[in-house]
C-alpha positions in Angstrom: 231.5 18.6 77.5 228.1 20.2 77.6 227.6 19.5 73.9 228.5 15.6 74.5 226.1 15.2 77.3 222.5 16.8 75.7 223.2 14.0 72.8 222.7 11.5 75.0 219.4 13.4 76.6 216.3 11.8 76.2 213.7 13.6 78.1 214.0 17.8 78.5 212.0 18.4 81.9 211.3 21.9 83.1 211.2 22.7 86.4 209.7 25.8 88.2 209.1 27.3 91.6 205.8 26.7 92.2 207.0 22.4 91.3 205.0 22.0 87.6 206.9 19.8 85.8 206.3 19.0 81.6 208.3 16.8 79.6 209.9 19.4 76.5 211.9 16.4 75.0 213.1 15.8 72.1 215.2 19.3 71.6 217.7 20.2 69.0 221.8 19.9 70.4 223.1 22.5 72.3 226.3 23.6 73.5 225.8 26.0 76.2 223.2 26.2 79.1 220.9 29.0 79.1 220.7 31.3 82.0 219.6 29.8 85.4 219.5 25.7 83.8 221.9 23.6 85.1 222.7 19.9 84.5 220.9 16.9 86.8 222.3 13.7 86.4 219.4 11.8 87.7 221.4 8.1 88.0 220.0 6.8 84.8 219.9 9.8 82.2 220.8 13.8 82.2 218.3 16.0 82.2 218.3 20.3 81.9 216.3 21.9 84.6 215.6 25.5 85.0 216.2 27.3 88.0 214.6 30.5 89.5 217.1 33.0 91.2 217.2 32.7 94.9 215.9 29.0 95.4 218.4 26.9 93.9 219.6 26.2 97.4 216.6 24.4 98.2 215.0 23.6 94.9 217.5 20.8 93.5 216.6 18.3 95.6 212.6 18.8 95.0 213.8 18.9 90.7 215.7 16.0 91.2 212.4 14.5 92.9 210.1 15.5 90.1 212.5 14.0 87.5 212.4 10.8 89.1 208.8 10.8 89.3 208.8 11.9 85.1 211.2 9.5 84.6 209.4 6.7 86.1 206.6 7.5 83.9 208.3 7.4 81.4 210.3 4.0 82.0 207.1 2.5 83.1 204.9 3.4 79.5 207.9 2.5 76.9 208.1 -0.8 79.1 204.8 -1.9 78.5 205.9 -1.9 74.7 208.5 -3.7 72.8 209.6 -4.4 69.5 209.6 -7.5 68.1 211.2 -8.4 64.5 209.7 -10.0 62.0 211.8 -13.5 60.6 210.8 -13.1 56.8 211.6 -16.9 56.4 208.8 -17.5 58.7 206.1 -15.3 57.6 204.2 -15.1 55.0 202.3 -12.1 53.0 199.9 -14.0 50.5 196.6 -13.5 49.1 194.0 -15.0 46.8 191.5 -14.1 43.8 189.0 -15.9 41.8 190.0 -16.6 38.0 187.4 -17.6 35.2 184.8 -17.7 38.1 185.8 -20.6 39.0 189.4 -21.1 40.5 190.8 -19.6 42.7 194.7 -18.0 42.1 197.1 -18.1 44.7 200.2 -15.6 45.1 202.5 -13.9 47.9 205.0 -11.1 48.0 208.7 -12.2 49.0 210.1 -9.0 50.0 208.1 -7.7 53.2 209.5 -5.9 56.7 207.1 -5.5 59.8 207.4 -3.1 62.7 205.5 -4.6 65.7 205.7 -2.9 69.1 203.6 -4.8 71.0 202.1 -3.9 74.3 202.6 -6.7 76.8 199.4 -6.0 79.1 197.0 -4.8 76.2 197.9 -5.7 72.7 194.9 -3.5 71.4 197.9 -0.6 72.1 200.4 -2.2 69.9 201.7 -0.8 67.1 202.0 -2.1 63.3 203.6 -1.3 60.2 204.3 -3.8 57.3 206.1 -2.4 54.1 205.7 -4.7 51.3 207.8 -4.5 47.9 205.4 -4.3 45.0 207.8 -6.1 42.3 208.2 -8.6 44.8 204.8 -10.4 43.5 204.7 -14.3 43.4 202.1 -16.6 41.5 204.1 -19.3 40.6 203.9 -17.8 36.9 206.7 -15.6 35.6 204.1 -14.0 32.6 201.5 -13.4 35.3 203.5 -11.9 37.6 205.3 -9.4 35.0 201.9 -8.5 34.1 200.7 -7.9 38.0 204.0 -5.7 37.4 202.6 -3.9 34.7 200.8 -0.3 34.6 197.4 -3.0 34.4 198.2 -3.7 38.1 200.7 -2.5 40.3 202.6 -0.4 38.3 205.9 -1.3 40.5 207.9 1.3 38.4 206.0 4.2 39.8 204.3 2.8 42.8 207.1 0.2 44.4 205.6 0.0 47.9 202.7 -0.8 49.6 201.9 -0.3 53.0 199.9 -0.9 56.2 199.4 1.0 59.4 197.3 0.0 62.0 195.2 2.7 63.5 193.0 1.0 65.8 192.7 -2.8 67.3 190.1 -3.7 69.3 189.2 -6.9 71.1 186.8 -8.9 68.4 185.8 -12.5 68.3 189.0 -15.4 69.3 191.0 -12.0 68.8 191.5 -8.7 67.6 190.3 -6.5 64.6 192.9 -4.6 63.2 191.5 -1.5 61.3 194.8 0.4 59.3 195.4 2.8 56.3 196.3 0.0 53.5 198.2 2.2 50.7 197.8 0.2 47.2 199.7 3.0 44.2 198.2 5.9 44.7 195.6 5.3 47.2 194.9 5.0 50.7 192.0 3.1 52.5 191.0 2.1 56.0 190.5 -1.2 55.9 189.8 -4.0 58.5 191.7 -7.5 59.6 190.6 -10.2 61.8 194.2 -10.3 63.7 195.1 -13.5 66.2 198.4 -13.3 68.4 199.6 -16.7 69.7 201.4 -16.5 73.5 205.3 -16.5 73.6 207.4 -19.2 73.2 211.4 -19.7 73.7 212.9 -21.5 70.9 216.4 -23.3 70.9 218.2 -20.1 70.1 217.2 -18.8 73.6 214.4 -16.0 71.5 211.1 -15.5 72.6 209.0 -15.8 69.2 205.1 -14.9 68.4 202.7 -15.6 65.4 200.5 -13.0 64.1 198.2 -13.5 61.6 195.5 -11.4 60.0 192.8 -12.2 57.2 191.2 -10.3 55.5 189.1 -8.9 52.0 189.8 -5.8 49.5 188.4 -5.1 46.5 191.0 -4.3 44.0 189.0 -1.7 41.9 189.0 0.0 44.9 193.0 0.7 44.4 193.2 1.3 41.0 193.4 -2.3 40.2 191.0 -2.6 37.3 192.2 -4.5 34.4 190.0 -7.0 33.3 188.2 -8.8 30.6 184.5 -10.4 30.4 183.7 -13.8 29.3 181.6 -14.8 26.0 179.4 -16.8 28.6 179.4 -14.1 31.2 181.7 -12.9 34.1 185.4 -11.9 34.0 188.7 -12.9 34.0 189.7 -11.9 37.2 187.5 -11.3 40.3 187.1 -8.3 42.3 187.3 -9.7 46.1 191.0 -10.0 46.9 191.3 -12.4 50.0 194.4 -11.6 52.4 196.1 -14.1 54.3 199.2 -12.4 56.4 201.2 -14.7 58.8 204.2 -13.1 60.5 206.3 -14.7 63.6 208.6 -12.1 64.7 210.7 -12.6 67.7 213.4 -10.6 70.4 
């Protein structure tokens, strides 16, 4: 029975005489109490609580006080954030680098997931992840792209994902700047986005839905991205300035 109940525990608070209450949480299953911890069901979740000898008389209603206070803490900080999905027929992962000096070549990945959890009352403590599948490379030319595949580029046999964690956002011109750890093959750099974030809307399938969108510059030598060739009349086939455009709506 014991054994049932600690899986659904979410928060381990100890509890001593002299009231000093710490969050422990998460803890391994276990299917027996230790000495002197007994079982509070606080109304909304179970907690373990220790008890000193002699004052458990008068000490389980002051526990069951301090859990409430822990757990309204608690309630109150994950409420501020939520998690939003992101609708990969909606968003858009794409970037752009100069060719011959003088074009400019377009391309996207198709295969991209996002983990937003966005703080309500101060985005600049939301969280983001993207995870983007490196074979998933799109220029609108099949050769091109196999070579963007290739050992020259993105080597997407070794290195199939990259990745992007945001570190730090701070309030920064109409929006935010995103700094993150951007993870091209084998390396990692910080690296920093202007970010937007449009208000909430309800759309006819009754889900709140947002836009973010962040832009942004690399350089691709700086991630092991150096193939290249120069031109007779000087310059190089393909330019060292990557530009990022990201758009993602995500909803809940």
């Amino acid at each position: 029975m014991y054994h049932r109940a600690v899986r659904e525990i979410y928060t381990v608070v100890q509890c001593s005489g002299t009231m000093n209450v710490r969050a422990r949480g998460p803890v391994l299953t276990r299917k027996t109490l230790y000495p002197r911890e007994r079982l509070v069901d606080s109304g909304v979740g179970l907690y373990v609580c220790t008890f000193h000898e002699g004052l458990e008389g008068v000490f389980t209603i002051r526990a069951i006080s301090a859990l409430f206070a822990v757990l309204l803490v608690a309630t109150a900080a994950s409420a501020d954030t939520t998690e939003w999905a992101m609708d990969p027929s909606h968003s858009h992962v794409g970037f752009s680098v100069k060719h011959l000096i003088v074009s400019n070549v377009t391309g996207r990945f198709k295969d991209v997931t996002a983990k937003i959890n966005l703080d309500e009352a101060d985005p600049t403590k939301s969280q983001v992840d993207i995870t983007i599948k490196a074979a998933s490379v799109d220029t609108d030319e099949p050769k091109r792209d196999e070579h963007l595949r290739s050992p020259d580029f993105f080597d997407t046999a070794k290195y199939p994902t990259l990745t992007f964690h945001a570190t730090k956002i701070v309030k920064g011109g109409k929006g935010f700047k995103v700094t993150g750890d951007l993870k091209i093959k084998d390396v990692t750099k910080s690296v920093t986005l202007d970010g937007t974030l449009s208000k909430a809307v309800t759309s006819p399938w009754n889900k709140q839905v947002r836009a973010a969108e962040f832009q942004g510059s690399i350089k691709r030598g700086d991630f092991g991205l150096k193939w290249n060739k120069a031109l007779e009349a000087g310059g190089v086939v393909v330019g060292e300035d990557v530009a990022l455009d990201i758009q993602i709506e995500m909803n809940k």
